[in-house]
N, C-alpha and C positions, 0 to 999 in steps of 0.2 A: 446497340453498339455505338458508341460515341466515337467520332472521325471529323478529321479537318477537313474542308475541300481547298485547302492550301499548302503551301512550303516551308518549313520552319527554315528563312531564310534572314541572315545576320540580326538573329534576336528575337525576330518576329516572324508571323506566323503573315505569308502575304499571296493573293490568288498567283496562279497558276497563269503563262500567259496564252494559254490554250483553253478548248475548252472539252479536249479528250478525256476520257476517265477511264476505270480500271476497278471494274467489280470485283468484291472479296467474296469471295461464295465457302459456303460452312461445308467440307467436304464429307461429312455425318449427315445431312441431308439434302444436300448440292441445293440449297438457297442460299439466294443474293442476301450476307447481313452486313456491306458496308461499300462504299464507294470513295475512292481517291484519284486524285488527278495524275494524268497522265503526263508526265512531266518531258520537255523537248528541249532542245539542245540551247534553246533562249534560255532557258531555266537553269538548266546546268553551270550556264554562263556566269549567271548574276551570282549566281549559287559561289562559284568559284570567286570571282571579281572580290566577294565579301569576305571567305576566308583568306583568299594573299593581303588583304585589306589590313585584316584582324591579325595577320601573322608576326609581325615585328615586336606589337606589346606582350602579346601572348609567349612567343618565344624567349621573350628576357625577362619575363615573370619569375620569380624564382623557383624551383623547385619545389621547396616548401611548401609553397602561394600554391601550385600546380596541385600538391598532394592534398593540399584541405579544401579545394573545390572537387576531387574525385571523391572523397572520405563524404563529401555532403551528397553529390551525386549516389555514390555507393546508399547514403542513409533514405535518401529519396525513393530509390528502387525496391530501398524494404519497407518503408511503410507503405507502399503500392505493390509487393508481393502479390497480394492475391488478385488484384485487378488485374495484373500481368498474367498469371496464370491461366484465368479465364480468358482473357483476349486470344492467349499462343490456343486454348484448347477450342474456342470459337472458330480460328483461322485456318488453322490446323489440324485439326479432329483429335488432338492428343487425349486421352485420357485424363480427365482434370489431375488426378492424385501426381500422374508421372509431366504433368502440365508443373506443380507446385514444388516437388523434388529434383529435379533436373531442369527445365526451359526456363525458370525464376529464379531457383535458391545458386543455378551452378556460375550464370552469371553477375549475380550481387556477389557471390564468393568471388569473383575474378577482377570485379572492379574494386573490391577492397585489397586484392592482391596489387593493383596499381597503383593505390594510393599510398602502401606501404612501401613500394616500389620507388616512386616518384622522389618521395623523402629521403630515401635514403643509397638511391645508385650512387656511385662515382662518376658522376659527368665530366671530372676533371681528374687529370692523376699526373705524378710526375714519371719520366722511366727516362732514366739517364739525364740528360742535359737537357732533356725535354717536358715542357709540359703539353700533355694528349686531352685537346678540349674534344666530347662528346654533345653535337650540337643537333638541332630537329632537322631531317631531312625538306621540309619547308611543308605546302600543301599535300596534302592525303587524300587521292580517292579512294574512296572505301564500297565493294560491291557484293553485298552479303546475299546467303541463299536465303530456300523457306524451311530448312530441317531440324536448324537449331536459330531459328531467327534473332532472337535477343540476343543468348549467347556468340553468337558470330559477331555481332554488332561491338558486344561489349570487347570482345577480343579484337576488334581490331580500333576503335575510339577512345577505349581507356590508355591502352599504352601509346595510342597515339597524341595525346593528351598530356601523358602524364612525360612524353620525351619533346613537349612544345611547339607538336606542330599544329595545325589546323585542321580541321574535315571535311566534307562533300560526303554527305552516305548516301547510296544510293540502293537502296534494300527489294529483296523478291519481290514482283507484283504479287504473287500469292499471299503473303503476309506481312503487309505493308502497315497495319493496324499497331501492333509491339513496339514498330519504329515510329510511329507519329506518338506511340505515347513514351518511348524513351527520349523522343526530343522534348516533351513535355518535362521530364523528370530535367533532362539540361537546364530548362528553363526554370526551375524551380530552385537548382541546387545554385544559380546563381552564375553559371558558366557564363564568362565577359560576351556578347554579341558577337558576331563572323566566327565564333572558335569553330563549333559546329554549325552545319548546313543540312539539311536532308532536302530531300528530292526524291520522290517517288518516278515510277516510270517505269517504261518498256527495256527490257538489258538492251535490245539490238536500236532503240533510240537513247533514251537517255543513260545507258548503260556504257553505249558505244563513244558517246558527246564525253564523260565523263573520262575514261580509259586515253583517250587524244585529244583531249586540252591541252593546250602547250604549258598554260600555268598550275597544272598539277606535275607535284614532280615525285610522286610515287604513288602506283596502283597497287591494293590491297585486295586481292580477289578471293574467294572461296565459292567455289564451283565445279563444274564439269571440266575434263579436262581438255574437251574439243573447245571449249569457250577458252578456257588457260590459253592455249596454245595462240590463239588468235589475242589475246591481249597481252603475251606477252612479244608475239610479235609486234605488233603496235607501238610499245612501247620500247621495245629495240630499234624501230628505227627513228624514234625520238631520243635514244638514250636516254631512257625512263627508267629509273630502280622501278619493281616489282615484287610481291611476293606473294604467291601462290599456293593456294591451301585448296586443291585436287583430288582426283577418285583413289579408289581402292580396292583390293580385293585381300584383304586381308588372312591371311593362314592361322589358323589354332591349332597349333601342334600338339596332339597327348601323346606322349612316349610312354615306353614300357616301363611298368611300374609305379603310372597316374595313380591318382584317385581316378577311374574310369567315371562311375556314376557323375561325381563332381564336377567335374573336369566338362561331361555333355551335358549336365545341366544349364552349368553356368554359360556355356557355350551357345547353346540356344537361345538361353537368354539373353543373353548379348544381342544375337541377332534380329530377335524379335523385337527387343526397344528401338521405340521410336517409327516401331509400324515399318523396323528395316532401314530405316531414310537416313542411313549413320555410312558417311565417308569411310570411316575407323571400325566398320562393322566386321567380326570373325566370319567370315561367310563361304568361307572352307576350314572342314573342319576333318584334321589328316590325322588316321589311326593306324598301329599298326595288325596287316592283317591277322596276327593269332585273336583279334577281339574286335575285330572289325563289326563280325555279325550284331554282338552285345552291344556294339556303341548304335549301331544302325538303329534297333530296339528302344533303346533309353532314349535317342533322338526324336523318335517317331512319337513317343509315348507325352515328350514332353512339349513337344510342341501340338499337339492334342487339346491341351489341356489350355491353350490360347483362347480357342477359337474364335470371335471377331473383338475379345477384351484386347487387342491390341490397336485399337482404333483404325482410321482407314487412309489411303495415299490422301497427297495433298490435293490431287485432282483426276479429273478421268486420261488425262493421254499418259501421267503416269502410271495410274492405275494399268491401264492397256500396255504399256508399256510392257511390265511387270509379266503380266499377263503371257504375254509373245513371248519373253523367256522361259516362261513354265514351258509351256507349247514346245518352243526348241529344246528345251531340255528333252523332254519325252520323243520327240523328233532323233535325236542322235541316242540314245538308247540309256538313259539314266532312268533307273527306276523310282518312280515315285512313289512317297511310304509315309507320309502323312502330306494334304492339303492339296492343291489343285490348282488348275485356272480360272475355275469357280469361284463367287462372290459369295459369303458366309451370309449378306442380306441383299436384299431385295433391291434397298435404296443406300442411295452412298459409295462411295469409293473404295470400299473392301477387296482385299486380297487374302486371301488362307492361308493361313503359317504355314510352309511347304517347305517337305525336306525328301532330299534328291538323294539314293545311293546307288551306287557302281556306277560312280562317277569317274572320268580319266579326266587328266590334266590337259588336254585339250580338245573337251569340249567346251562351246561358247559359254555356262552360266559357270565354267571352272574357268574360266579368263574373262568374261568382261563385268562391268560391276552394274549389275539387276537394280539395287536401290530399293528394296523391296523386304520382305519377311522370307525369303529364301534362301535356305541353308544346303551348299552340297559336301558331301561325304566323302570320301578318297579315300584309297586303302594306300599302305607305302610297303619298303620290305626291311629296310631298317634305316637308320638315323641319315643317311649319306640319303640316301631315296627320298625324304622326308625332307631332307634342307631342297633337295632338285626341286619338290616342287611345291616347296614352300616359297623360292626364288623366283619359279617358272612362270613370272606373269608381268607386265610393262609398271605392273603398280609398286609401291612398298610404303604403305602410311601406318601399317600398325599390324598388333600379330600378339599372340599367347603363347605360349608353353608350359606343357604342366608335365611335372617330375616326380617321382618320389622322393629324390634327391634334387636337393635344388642347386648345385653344384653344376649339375646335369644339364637342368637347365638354361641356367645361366650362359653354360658355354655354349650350347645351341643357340641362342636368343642371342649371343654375339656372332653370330654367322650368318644371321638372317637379314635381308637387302630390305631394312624397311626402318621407319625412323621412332617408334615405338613399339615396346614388346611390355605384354604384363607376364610376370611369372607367378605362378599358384594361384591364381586368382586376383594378382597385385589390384588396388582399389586408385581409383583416377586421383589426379595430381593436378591440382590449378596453376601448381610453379612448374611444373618437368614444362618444359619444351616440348609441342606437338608440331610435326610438321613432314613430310617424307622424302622419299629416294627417288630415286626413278622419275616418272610419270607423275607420279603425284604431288609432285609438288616443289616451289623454291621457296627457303627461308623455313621459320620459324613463329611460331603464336604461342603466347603464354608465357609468363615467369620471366626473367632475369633475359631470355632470347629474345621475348618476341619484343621486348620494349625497343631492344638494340636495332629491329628492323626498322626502327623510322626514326634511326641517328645516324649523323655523316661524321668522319672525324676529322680535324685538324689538328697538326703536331703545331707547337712554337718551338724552335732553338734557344739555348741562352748558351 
């Protein structure tokens, strides 16, 4: 596995001014296959120094100029498709195939959604006697997880990019490898020097350096919500814009007269991709009791049919992690009906697709978000009981509903406290706006919203 033991800092690739490091271990069979620097708050520094540096020309570059070095980044990222692939499923343990369809192809689809983006917002408009300039919020830290590593990157560097301002990435220690080769694709596609920075590192060192800098003026985070909270305080009492992409416990609603079968298929499936490790994951899945039993069954049956093809956590204290929720599940009286706290193998960071029934709304793995391949079950008593506790959790970042009528639907999924809903099996969208209610989250990623999060406005009079 090919790795810098540097910083992609204003252009170049330059040591570290430390000499801590930060092993990538293959969570398929817990060996060391790459080493990167531990990056400290010197580094962060220079890191930053370089982007306000680079900010002025880059910001009055024009739009245009902005959209054909994304369109080249974006072209960069596919002819390195499959290199990318294998690195997320080296780092990661993802399954190569769901490595090549999702962790590669979703964010090259998103950086071309910026480039098209870039060219053609309104950054200027008239309304009334005014003209309303949309200008870059200036420096962007940006602090991505390990579950969608490239893609988190991409969603927060392209629109950041493509609204003029500059970067500092400072990406998961666990899969820090995707992000030294996406700074490699910057470099390739030609991005001016200081636009982007990367910096590897510890979140609570160079993580923390990054989030209270003075000369970053907005924090781009995706993470836990116990981390959210502490940086967005941080950045409150700098008056720091922020924006926040947080947990979940997402609800999947089958109402009366679903496609039952369909509806828990896809349902589990949902849960299961990605080994679980999904913010946005359905991970309550609310029946009504006349077919409770049925849905229980087809649950059980289909996540069976996993068993360790779903590759394994990104490491062991998540794995254990995971684990301790099974455990309390079965501790407060949910019955388990397929998988366990058991590892499907011997070696590696394995968890067993595991689905929980006679579940209530307030037990722990039905309120807090597991992160894991664990699916619980609820019965409801009809649609009013159904929105309760569909609602009934601090989270709302995403959620399903499935109808026979999709009318039905619809009006449900306008009732529900959370900032995406698919209906019948709606298929992902690179332009909707993803982002949540509640707990989970401030602002917006993706499409036409997320670019506006790293734009400030100024009115002119005439």
């Amino acid at each position: 596995m090919k790795a810098h033991d540097g910083m992609y800092i204003d252009g170049a690739w330059r040591p570290a001014e430390g000499r801590d490091t930060i092993d990538v271990v293959n969570p398929v069979d817990e060996q060391v296959l790459g080493r990167v620097p531990a990056g400290s708050a010197l580094d962060v520094d220079i890191a930053v120094r370089a982007a306000r540096a680079a900010l002025p020309a880059w910001a009055a570059t024009p739009p245009a100029a902005r959209a054909e070095c994304l369109t080249a980044l974006r072209d960069v990222l596919l002819a390195r498709r499959d290199e990318i692939a294998e690195t997320v499923t080296a780092e990661l343990g993802s399954p190569l195939r769901f490595s090549e369809n999702v962790h590669a192809a979703v964010p090259i689809a998103v950086a071309g959604s910026y480039a098209e983006l870039a060219a053609t917002y309104a950054f200027e408009e008239k309304v009334g006697n005014s003209t309303v300039h949309h200008e870059p919020v200036g420096v962007v830290g940006a602090i991505t997880p390990w579950n969608y590593p490239l893609h988190q990157i991409v969603a927060k560097v392209a629109p950041a990019l493509a609204a003029g301002c500059t970067v500092v990435l400072k990406p998961a220690e666990d899969t820090p490898l995707v992000a030294q080769l996406f700074a490699e694709a910057v470099h390739e596609a030609g991005i001016p020097a200081g636009v982007f920075n990367l910096v590897t590192g510890l979140g609570p060192v160079a993580g923390q350096a990054l989030a209270e800098h003075p000369d970053v003026d907005l924090v781009s985070f995706t993470g836990s919500t116990a981390v959210g909270r502490r940086i967005g305080a941080t950045a409150g009492a700098a008056v720091k814009r922020v924006a926040l992409e947080l947990g979940g416990k997402s609800a999947n609603v089958i109402l009366p007269g679903a496609d039952l079968a369909k509806a828990v298929n896809v349902g589990v499936a949902n849960v299961m991709s990605n080994s679980g490790q999904t913010c946005s994951a359905w991970t309550r899945m609310l029946v009504h009791h006349d077919r409770y039993d049925e849905a229980v069954e087809l649950a059980a049956a289909a996540a069976a049919k996993y068993g360790d093809r779903i590759g394994p956590l990104v490491n062991a204290k998540q794995r254990d992690r995971v684990r301790g929720y099974i455990e309390r599940g079965v501790e407060q009286g949910a019955r388990l009906v397929a998988g366990g706290p058991g590892s499907p193998r011997e070696q590696g960071y394995f968890v067993a697709p595991t689905v929980f029934a006679d579940v209530t709304p307030d037990m722990t793995i039905a309120q807090e978000e597991i992160f894991g391949p664990v699916l619980s079950i609820l019965r409801y008593e009809d649609e009013e009981d159904a929105l309760r506790i569909a609602n009934g959790t601090v989270y709302g970042l995403a959620g399903a509903v499935w109808a026979g009528d999709e009318e039905q639907a619809v009006a449900f999924a306008r009732r529900m406290d959370t900032g995406q809903v698919d209906i019948n099996g709606g298929r992902f969208n690179p332009l909707a706006p993803f982002g949540g209610y509640k707990q989970s989250g401030v602002g917006r990623e993706l499409g036409a919203q997320g670019l506006a999060e790293y734009l400030q406005t100024k009115s002119l009079q005439f």
